[in-house]
Each structure stands twice: as C-alpha cells, then as structure tokens.
VOPAGU-2260 file (C-alpha; in pm, 1 decimal, decimal comma):
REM VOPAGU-2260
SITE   aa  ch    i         X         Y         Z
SITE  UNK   A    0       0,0       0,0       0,0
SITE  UNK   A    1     279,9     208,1      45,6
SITE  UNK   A    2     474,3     216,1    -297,0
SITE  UNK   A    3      96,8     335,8    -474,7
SITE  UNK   A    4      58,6     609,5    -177,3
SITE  UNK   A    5     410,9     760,0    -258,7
SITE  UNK   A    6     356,6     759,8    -636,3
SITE  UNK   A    7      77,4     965,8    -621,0
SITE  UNK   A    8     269,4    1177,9    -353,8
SITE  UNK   A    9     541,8    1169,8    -619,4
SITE  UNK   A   10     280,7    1303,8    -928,0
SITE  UNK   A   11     163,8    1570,9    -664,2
SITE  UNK   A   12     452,1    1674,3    -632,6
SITE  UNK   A   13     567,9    1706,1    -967,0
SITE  UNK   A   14     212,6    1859,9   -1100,6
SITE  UNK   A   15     268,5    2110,3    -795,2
SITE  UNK   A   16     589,0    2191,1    -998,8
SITE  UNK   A   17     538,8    2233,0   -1314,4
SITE  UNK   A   18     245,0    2461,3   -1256,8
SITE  UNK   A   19     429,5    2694,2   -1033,8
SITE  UNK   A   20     736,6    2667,4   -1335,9
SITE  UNK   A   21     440,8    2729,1   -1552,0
SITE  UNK   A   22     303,3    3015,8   -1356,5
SITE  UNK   A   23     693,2    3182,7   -1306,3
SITE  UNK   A   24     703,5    3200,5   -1634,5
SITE  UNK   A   25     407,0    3332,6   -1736,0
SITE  UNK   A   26     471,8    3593,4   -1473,0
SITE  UNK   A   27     789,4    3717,7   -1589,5
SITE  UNK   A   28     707,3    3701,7   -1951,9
SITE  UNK   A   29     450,5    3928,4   -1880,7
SITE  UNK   A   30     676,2    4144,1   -1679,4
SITE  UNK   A   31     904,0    4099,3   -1985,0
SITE  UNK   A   32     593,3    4238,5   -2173,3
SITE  UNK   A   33     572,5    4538,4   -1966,9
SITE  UNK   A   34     888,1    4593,4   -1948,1
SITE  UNK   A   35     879,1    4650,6   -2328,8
SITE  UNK   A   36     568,8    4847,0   -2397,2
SITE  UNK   A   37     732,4    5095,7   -2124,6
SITE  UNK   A   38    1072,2    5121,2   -2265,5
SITE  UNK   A   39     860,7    5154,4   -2622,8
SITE  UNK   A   40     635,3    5443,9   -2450,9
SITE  UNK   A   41     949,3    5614,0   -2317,7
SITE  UNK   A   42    1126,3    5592,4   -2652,4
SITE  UNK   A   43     766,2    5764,6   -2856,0
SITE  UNK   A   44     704,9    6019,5   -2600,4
SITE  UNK   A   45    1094,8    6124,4   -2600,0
SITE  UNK   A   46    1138,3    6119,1   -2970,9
SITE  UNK   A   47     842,4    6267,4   -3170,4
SITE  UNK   A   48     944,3    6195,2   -3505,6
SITE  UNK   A   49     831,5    5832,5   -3388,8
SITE  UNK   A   50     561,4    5869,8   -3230,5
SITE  UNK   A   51     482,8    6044,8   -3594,4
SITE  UNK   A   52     602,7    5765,7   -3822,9
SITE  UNK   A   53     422,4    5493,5   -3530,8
SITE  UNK   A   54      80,5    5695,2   -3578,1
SITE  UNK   A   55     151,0    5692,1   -3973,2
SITE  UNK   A   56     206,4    5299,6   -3955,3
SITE  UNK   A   57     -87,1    5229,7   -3740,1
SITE  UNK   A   58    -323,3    5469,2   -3951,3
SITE  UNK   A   59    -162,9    5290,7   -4282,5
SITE  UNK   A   60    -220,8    4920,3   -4137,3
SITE  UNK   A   61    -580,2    5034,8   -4015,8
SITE  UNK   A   62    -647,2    5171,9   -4387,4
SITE  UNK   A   63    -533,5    4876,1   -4578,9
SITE  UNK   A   64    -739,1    4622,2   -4398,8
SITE  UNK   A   65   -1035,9    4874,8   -4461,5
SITE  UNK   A   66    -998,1    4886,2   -4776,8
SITE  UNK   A   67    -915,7    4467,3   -4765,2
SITE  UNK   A   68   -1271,1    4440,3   -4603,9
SITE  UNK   A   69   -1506,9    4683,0   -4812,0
SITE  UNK   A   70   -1339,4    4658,0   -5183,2
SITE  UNK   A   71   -1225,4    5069,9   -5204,0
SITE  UNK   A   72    -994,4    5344,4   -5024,8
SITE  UNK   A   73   -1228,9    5557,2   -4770,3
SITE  UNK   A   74   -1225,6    5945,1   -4891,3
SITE  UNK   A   75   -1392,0    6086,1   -4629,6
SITE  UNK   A   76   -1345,3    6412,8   -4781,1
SITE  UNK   A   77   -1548,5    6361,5   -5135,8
SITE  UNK   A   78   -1815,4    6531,3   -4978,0
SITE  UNK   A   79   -1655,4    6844,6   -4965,5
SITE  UNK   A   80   -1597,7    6819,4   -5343,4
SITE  UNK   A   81   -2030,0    6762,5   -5405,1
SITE  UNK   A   82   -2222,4    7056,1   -5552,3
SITE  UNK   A   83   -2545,6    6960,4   -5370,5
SITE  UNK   A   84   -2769,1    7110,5   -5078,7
SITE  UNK   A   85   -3067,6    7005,9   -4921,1
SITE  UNK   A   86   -3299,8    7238,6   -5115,4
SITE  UNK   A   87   -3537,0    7286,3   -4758,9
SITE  UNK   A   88   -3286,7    7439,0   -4643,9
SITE  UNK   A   89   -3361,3    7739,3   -4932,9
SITE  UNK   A   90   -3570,2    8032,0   -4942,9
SITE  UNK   A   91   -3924,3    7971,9   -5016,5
SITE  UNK   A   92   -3877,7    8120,2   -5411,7
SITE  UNK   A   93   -3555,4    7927,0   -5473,0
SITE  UNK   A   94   -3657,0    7601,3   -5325,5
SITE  UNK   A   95   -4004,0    7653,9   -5550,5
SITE  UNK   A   96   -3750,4    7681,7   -5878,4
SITE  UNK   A   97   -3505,0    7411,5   -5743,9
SITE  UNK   A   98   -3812,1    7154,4   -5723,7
SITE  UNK   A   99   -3907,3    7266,1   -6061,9
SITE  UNK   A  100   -3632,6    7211,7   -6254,8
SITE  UNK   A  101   -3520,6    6873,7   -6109,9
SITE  UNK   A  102   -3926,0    6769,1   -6214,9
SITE  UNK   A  103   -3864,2    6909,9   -6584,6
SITE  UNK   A  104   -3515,7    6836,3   -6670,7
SITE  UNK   A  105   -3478,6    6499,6   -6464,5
SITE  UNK   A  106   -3182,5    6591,5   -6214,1
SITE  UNK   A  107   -3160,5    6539,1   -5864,0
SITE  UNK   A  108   -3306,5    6829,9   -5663,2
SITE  UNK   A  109   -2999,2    6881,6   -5431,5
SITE  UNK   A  110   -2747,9    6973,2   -5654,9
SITE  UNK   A  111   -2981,1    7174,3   -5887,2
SITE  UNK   A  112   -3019,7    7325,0   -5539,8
SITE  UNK   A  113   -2697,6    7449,8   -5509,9
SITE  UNK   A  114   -2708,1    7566,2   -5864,4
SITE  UNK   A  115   -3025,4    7734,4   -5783,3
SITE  UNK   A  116   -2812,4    7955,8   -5462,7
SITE  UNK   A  117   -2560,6    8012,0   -5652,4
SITE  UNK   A  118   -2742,1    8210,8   -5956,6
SITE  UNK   A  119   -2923,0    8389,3   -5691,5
SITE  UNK   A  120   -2595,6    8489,6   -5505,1
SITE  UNK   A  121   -2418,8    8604,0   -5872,0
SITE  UNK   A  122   -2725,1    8727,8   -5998,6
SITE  UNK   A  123   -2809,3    8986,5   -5693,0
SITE  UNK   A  124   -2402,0    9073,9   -5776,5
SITE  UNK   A  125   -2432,7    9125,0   -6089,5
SITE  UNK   A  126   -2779,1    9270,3   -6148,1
SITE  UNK   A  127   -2889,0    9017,2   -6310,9
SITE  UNK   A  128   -3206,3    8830,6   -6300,8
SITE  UNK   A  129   -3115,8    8452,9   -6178,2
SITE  UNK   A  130   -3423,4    8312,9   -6333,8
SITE  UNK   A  131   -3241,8    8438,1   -6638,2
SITE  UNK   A  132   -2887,9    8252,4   -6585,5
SITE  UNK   A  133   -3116,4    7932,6   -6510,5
SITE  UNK   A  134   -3310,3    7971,9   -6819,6
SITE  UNK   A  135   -2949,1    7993,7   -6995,8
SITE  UNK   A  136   -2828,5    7682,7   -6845,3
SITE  UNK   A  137   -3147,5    7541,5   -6942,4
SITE  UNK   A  138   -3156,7    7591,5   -7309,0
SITE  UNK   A  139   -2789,5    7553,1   -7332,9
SITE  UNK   A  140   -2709,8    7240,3   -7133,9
SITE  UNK   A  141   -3033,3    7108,8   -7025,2
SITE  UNK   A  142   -2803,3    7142,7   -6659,2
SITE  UNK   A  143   -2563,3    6924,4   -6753,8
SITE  UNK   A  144   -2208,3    7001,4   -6607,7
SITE  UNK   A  145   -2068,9    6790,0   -6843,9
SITE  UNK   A  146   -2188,5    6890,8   -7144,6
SITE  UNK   A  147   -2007,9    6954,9   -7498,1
SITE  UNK   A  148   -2074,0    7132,6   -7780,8
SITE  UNK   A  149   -1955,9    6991,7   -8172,6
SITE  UNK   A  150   -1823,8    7330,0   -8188,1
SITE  UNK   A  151   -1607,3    7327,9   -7844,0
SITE  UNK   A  152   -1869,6    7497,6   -7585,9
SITE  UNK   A  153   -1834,3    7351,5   -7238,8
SITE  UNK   A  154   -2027,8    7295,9   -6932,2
SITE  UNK   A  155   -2363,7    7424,8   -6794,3
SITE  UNK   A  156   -2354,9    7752,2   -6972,9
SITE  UNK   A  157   -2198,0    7622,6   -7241,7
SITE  UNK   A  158   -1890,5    7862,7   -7299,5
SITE  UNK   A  159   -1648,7    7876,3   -7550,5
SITE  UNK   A  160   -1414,1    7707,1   -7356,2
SITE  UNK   A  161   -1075,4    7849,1   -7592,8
SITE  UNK   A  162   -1223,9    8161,0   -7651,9
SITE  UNK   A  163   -1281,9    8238,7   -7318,4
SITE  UNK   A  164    -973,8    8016,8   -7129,1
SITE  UNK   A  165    -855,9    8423,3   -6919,9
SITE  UNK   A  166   -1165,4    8390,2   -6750,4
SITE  UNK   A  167   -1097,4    7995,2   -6613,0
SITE  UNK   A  168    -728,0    8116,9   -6504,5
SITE  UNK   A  169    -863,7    8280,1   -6153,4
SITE  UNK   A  170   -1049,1    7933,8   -6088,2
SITE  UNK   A  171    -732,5    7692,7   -6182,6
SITE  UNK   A  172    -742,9    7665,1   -6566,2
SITE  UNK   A  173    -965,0    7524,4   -6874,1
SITE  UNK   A  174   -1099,0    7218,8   -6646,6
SITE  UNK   A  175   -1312,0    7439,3   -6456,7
SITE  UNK   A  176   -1553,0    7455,0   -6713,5
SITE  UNK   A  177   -1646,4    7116,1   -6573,0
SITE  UNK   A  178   -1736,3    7281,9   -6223,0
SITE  UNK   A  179   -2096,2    7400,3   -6230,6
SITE  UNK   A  180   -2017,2    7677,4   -6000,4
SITE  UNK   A  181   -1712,6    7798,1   -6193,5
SITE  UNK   A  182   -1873,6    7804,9   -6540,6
SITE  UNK   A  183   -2187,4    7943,8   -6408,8
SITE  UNK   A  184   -1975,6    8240,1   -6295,4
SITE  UNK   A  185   -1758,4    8205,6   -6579,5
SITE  UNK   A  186   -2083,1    8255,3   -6810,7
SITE  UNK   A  187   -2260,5    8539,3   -6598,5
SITE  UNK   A  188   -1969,4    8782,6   -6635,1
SITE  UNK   A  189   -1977,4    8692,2   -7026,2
SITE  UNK   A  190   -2367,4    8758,9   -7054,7
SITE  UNK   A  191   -2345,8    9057,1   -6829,5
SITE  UNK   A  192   -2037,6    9178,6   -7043,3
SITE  UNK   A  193   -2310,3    9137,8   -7348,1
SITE  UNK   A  194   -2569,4    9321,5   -7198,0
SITE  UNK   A  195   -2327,2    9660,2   -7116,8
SITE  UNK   A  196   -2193,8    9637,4   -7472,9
SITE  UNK   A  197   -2550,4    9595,3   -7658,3
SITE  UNK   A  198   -2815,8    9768,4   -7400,1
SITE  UNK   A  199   -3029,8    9476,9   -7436,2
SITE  UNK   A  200   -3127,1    9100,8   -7255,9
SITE  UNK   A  201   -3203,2    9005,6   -7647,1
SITE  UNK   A  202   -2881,7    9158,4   -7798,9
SITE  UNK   A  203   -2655,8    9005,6   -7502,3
SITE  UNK   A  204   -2864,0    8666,2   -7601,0
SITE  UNK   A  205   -2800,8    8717,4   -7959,8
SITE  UNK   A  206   -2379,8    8791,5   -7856,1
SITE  UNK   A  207   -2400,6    8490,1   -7606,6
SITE  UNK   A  208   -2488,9    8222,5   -7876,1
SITE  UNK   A  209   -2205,0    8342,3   -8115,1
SITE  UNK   A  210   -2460,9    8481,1   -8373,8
SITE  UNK   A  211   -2320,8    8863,9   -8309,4
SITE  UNK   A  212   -2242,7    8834,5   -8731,0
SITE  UNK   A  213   -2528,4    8671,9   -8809,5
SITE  UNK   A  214   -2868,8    8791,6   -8935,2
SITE  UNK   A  215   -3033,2    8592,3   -8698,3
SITE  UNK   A  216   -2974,8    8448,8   -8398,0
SITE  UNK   A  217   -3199,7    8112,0   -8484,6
SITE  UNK   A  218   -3456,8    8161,4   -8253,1
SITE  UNK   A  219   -3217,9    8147,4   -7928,8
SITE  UNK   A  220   -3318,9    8428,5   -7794,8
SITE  UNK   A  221   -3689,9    8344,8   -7757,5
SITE  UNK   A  222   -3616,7    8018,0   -7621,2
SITE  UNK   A  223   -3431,3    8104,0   -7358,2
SITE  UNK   A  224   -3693,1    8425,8   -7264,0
SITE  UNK   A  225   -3946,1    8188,3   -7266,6
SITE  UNK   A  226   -3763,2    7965,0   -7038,6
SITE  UNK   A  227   -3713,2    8270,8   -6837,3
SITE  UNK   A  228   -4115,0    8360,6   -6846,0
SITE  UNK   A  229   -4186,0    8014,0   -6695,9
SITE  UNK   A  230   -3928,7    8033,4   -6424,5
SITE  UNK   A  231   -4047,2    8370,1   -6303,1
SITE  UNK   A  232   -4402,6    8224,7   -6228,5
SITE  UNK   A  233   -4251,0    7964,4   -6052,9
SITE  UNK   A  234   -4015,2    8205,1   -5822,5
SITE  UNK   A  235   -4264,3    8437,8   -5808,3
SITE  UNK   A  236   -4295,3    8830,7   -5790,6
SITE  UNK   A  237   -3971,0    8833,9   -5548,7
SITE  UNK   A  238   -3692,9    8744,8   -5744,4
SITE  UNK   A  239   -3472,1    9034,1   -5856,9
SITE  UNK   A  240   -3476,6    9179,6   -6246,2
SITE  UNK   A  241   -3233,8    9242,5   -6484,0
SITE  UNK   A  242   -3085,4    9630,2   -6449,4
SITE  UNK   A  243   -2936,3    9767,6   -6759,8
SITE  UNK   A  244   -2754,9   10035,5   -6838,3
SITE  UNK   A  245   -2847,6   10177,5   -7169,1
SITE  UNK   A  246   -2589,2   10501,1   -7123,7
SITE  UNK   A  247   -2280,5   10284,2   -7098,6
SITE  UNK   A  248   -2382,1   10156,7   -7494,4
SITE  UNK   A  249   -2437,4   10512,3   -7596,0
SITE  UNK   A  250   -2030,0   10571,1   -7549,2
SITE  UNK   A  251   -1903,7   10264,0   -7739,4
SITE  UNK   A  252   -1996,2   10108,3   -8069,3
SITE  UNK   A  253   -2147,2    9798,7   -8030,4
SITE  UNK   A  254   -1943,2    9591,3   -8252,3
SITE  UNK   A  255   -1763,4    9257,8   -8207,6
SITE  UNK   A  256   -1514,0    9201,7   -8008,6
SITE  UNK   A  257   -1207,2    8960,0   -8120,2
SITE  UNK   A  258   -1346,3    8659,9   -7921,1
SITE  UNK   A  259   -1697,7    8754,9   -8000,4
SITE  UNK   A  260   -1623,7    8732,2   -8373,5
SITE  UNK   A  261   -1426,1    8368,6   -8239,5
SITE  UNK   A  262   -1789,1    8265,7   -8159,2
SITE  UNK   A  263   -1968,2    8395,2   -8432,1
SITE  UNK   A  264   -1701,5    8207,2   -8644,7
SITE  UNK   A  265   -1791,8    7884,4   -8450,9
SITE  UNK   A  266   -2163,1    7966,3   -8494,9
SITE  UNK   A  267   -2150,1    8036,2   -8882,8
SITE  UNK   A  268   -2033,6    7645,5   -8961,8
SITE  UNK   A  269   -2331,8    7542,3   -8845,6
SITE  UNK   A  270   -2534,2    7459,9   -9117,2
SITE  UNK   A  271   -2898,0    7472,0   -8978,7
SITE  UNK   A  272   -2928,8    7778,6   -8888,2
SITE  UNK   A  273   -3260,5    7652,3   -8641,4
SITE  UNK   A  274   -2975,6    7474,8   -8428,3
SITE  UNK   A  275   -2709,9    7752,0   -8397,1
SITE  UNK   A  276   -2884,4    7823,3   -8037,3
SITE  UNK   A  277   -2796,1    7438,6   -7990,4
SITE  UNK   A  278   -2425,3    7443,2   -8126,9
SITE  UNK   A  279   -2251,6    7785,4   -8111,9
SITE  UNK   A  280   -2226,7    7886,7   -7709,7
SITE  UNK   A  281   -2329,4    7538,6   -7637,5
C-alpha cells in the first residue's frame, strides 16, 4: 500500500511543480511584456518623429485592412468636393424653382439646389435676373455640367471654352468649365459683359450664342426668354430683375469684339441655322 501512496505523492509533487514553473514564467514574460511596452512608450514620447512615423504605420495598417474588407480606399473628404444642398434648407422662391427644374429636366433636386443659390448669389451681384442665368443653363445644357458642344462649348452655360480660357485662369485653368459653379460664374460675367456692350437682354442673347455676325440668332433668344417667363411664375414676384444700363452703350460702338467674332465664327459652320442656339455657345 505504500509504494501506490508515494507515487501519487510523487505526481503531486511534480504537477505542484510544473504549474508553479508554468506560472513563473508566465509571470515574468509578462513582466518581460511590460517591461517593453514601457521602454517603447518612453522611446515615442521622448522622440516625436516616432511617435509620428508609429501613428503613420498604425493609420496605414488600419487603412489597408479597410480597404481589404469593403473593396475601395475611404475618402472621407469627397463630400466636400459635391455641388449639392438640401434644397429645404432654401428660401421659399428658390426652393419653388429648385423643385421645378429637377421635375422638368430629370436631375436630382440637391445639386440643382446648389445651382439654384448660386445664380441667386451672382445674380443679386451682378444685377442680373437669376431666373435668367437658369433659363441659360437650361436651353444651353439642359443642366448638364458635363456637357459639350460639336463646336467646343463647355459645361452648364456652355462657354467657348478656348475663346474664353482668361476667364478659367482665376479658378485653376480650362478644367473648370467642368465645375458648375465655376462656369456658371464664368458665363454670368460673359452675358453681363453682353448686356453693357448691346443695351439689351435680347442683344446680349443674340452675342451669347455666337450669332453677333449673323442675321439671326436662330430663334435662341426666344427660347431662352421663354424659359425665363416660366421660371419667373414659378419664383414668383420676389426674385430680382435684370438692371441695364443703356448710357454705358451710348459711349461705345457695339461691334464685335475679337473673341466675339471667335464665336460667331464657330456659330456660322453650323449649317442649320434653327440649331445655332444648340451648337454655337453650347
């Protein structure tokens, strides 16, 4: 009886060992652990060029299995590059217009609201009606940013991208056309440019399609007024009006200009003359 009662005093024993060998060790790994992250902690906080390149690591590792997990790099900024707004957030007159032309022309309402603002903001600048600009942009692009021309217009308002590339130099060069808030200000200052030289919305029209040479204009003019007519309703009686000034025509000759008589050029290959208002300044 007494050689089984040792042997399992024996594997007591020995159990009893290894777990406090096992238990030591664990116990000073971990202090080897700590030991580490310390002398690591000291070393980032004392030298901040690696706590810089650590953070840069960390942030690169934490990006790459993002983008290992959903399929695409995160841009968290894109939305700073949108042209859209929630078109409640409006005035009751520009909201009306914003709802109306998404409806008619088929684009989303929020960035047709921030096109809306923004031909409010350069029209009350430039003494211009906005409901006109929008009726522009209507006939000439059907408010599409991206639009193009056969004969080289670009953009929502459809300017003459080379005749006019001074203009795109404040906002970063000829690319800008692309930016609907960039050629809408782009093709204000060129329509209100019009309406000083020629003392009229319809001669500034007739100068804006390229047809400043021509005997007729192809019915562009109307169009867009009538465009204009319908937008008004919709805005209603408070939307600013157009303010010429007839005595600053009176003092120059109102003749073509160099790039004016570029666009009329442009305008006078088109055969059909019923399309110029659909190829010239488009």
């Amino acid at each position: 009886m007494s050689q089984p009662r040792n042997w399992m005093v024996s594997a007591r024993t020995f159990a009893s060992d290894i777990t406090e060998g096992f238990l030591e060790i664990t116990h000073n790994g971990f202090a080897l652990i700590g030991l580490v992250v310390a002398f690591a902690a000291v070393a980032v906080i004392a030298h901040p060029e690696l706590r810089s390149q650590s953070e840069t690591q960390l942030r690169t590792w934490l990006q790459d299995r993002h983008v290992a997990v959903v399929g695409f790099t995160p841009a968290p900024e894109a939305i700073e590059r949108t042209t859209a707004v929630n078109p409640k957030d409006l005035p009751k007159d520009q909201a009306a217009v914003a709802y109306w032309i998404s409806k008619k022309y088929r684009v989303a309402a929020e960035p047709i609201a921030a096109i809306v603002a923004e031909a409010y903001a350069i029209g009350t600048q430039q003494k211009i009606d906005p409901t006109l600009l929008l009726a522009v942009m209507a006939v000439e692009s059907s408010f599409n940013p991206f639009a193009q021309s056969s004969v080289g217009a670009q953009g929502l308002m459809q300017v003459m991208t080379r005749v006019h590339k001074e203009k795109y130099e404040t906002f970063g060069g000829n690319h800008a056309a692309f930016d609907p808030v960039s050629n809408l200000r782009v093709g204000s200052a060129i329509l209100k440019e019009y309406m000083q030289r020629t003392g009229s919305v319809t001669g500034a029209l007739k100068y804006y399609v390229g047809a400043a040479n021509l005997p007729s204009d192809g019915g562009y003019a109307a169009k867009v007024l009538a465009e204009h007519r319908r937008l008004r309703q919709v805005a209603g009686d408070s939307t600013p009006t157009t303010q010429l000034k007839p005595t600053l025509v009176a003092k120059r000759m109102v003749t073509p200009t160099k790039e004016e008589a570029a666009e009329s050029v442009a305008a006078s290959h088109v055969q059909d003359e019923t399309q110029v208002a659909l190829n010239s300044n488009l």
